[in-house]
N, C-alpha and C positions, 0 to 999 in steps of 0.2 A: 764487533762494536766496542770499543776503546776509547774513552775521552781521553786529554792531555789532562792529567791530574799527577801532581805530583807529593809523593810520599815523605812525611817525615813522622820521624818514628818519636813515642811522649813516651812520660812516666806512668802516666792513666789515660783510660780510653777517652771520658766524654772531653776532656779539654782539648788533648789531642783532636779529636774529631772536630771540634769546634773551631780551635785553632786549623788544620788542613783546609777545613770547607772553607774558611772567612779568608783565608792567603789565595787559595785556589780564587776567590774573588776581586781579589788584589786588596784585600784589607790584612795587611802586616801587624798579625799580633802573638803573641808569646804564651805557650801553654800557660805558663804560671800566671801571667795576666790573665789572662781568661777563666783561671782558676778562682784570684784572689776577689776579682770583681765579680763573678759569680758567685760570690759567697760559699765556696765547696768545702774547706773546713769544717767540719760540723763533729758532734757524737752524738748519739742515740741508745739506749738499751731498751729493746722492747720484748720485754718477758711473755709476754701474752701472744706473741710472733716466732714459731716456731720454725728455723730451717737450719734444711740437714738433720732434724732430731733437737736443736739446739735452739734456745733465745736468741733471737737475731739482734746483731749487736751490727751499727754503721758508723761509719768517718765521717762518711760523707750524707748530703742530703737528697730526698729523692731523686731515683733515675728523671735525668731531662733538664732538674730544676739549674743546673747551674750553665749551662748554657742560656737557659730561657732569661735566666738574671742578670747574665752577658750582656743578651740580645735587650733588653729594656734598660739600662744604664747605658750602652754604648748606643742605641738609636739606631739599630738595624732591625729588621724583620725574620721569625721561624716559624715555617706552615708545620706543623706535627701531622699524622694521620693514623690514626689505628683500622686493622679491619678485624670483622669476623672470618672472612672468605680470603682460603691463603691463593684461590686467583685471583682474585680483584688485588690482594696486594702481589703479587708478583705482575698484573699485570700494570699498576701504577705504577711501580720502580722500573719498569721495563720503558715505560712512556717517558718518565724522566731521565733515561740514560739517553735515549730517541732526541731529546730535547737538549742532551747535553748538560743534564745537570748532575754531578755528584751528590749522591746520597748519602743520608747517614742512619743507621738502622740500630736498634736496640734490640738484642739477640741472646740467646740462650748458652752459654760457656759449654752446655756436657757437648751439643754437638759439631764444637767445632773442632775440624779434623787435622785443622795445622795446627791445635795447641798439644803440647806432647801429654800426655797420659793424665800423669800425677795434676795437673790444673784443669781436665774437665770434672768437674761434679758441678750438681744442678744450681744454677746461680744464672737470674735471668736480666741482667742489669749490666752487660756489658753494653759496647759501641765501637761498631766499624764505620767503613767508606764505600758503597761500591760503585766504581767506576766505570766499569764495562759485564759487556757478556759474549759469551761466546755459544756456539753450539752443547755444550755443554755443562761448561761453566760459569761460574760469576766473578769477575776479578774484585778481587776485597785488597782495600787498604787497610789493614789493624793495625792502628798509633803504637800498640803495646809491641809489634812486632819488628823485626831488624827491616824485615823486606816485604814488599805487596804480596798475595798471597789468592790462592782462590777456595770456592766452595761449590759443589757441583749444584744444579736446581734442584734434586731432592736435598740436600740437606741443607741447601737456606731458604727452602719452603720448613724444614724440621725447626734451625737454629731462629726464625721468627717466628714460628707458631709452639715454644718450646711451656708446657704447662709448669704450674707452681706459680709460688711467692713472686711476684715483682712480674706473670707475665707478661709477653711482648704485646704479645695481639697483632704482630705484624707492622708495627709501629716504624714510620720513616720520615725524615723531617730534613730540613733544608733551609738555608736563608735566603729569601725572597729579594729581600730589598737592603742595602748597603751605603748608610751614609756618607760622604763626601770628606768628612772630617768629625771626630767624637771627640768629648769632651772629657777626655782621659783622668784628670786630676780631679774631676766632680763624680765620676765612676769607681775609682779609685776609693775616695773618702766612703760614698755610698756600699762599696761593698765589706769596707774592712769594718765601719761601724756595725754591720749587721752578724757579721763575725764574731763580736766583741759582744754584741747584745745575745746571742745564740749558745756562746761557748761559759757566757756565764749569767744565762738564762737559770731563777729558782725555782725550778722545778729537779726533780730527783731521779730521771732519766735522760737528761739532757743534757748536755753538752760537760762540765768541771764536776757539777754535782752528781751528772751521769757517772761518770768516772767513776767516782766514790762509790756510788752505791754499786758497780760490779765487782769493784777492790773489795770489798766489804763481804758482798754473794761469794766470791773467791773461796775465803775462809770455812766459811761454811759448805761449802759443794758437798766435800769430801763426807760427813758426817750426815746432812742431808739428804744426799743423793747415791751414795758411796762414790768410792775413789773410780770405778771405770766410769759411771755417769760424768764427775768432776772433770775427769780427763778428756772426756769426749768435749764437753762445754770448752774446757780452757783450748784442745784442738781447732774448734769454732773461731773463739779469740784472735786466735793468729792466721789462722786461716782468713777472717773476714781484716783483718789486722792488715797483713803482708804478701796476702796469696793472690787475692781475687780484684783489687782494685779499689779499696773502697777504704782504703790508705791511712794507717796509723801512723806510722816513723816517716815515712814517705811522702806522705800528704805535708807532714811537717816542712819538709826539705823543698819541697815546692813552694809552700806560702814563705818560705826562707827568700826563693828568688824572685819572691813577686814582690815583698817588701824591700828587696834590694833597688830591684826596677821602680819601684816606688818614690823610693826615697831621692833618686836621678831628678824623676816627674816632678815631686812634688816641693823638694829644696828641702827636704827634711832627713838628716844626715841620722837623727835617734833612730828613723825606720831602719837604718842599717845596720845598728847594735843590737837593735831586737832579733833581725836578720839571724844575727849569731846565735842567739839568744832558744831562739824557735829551732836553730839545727841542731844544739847541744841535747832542748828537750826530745827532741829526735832521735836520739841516739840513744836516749834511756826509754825511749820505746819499742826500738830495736833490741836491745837488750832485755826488756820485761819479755819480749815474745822470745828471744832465746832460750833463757830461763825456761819459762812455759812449756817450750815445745821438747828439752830435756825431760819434763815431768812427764807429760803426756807419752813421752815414747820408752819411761822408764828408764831413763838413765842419768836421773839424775841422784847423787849421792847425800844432796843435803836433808839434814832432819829438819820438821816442822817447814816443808817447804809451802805448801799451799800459805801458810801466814806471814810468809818470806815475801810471797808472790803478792799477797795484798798489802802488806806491807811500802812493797816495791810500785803497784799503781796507787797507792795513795798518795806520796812521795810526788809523784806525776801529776798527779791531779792540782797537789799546793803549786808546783812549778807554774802548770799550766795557769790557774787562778791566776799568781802574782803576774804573770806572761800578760794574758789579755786587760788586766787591770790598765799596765800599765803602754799598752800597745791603744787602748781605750783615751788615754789622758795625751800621747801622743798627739791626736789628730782632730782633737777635739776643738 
């Protein structure tokens, strides 16, 4: 059993997945679109949220929400389903492949067997496609990957019922209903506002001022916590950063080409300097986790580097400020 579903590979799972389902419907739309309008930009540091051993730090906003934010701006419909019973959810995905619908599941990274080694650890917040089964196995489309892929029925009964932080529960979702025509530039203004309210939200784990206050933790690890604790955290950083999807430099380069595509929509050519604007900060986020990932693996040579390194996302965090300020006044 094999639907016609066709693959196209993203930068990140859920928009990917969002974008595939919504084309596979015949609604043509653009990861980074589906990204920007789903408000997926986001930071968090949640110190009291421990994974991997570490403070859980995100890019992005809870697993689901930025599709769901798609789906109510853009005027289509997503049924969600979690179960307790990993047969009743393998037997609704089964009934939906029956039905000819592509699904999209939110799944567990350690046990997936086509990711190569070094990127399974436990991190329950991914998102595939699956579109067929076979006797044995389940054919998966994953955005993140070059080419469709499969997983046998033990381990995507394991990778949806995967425990810890963010579990799945067996979670699969779908878009039901599909308008005829959506209101792009009212979608558009709706999700970069929320963006803009989120990223420089006062409160002090959240979003610019979030920033600061890990820039700032940075410093202190090392004497706090000692340096192998410090190292394991800043490891985290870039791991949750650049590793697992949940997109620091990345996520930047994305909302780069959703403000491009924007600025086409909406006849606003400033969205296209900021465009630059958001890739350049991008780059010095890429770079902060270079940095980082030198210290952590001990090869890095500079002195007073942990104050280098807060130093370095503070730097980020002013950019970022003055970025959304003026990304805010834009569209206003």
């Amino acid at each position: 059993m094999e639907l016609g579903f066709t693959h196209h590979q993203s930068a990140h799972c859920e928009n990917g997945v969002a974008s595939n389902l919504l084309k596979h419907q015949g609604f043509d739309i653009s990861e980074p679109m589906i990204f920007g309008i789903g408000s997926g930009l986001f930071y968090v540091y949640i110190p009291f949220l421990m994974v991997n051993h570490a403070p859980a730090i995100s890019y992005r906003p809870m697993p689901g929400t930025i599709f769901n934010k798609a789906a109510k701006r853009l005027g289509f419909k997503v049924k969600r389903v979690k179960f307790s019973n990993p047969k009743e959810a393998e037997k609704a995905l089964d009934e939906n492949l029956k039905n000819n619908i592509p699904t999209g599941l939110q799944v567990g990274v350690y046990g997936l067997s086509y990711f190569p080694d070094e990127y399974r650890f436990h991190f329950n917040a991914h998102n595939c496609v699956v579109y067929g089964k076979t006797e044995t196995d389940y054919l998966v489309s994953d955005p993140v990957m070059e080419t469709v892929t499969t997983l046998t029925h033990k381990e995507m009964e394991k990778v949806r019922f995967a425990k810890g932080a963010f579990a799945p529960k067996g979670q699969m979702y779908y878009p039901t209903s599909i308008p005829t025509k959506a209101d792009l530039p009212k979608a558009i203004i709706k999700g970069i506002k929320e963006t803009c309210r989120d990223m420089l939200a006062p409160v002090p784990i959240v979003g610019v001022k979030g920033i600061r206050t890990v820039a700032k933790m940075i410093a202190k690890w090392p004497e706090k916590k000692g340096v192998k604790v410090a190292n394991h955290y800043l490891a985290q950083i870039v791991r949750m950063q650049e590793e697992i999807g949940t997109g620091g430099g990345g996520f930047r380069y994305i909302f780069a080409a959703f403000l491009q595509e924007s600025a086409e929509i909406l006849g606003k050519p400033e969205l296209r300097e900021l465009s630059f604007e958001i890739t350049k900060i991008g780059d010095q986020w890429r770079d902060f986790a270079l940095e980082a990932s030198r210290v952590y693996k001990n090869r890095s040579s500079k002195k007073d580097v942990y104050n280098l390194l807060s130093q370095e996302l503070l730097k980020i965090a002013d950019l970022e400020e003055d970025f959304f300020k003026k990304l805010k006044k834009a569209i206003a």
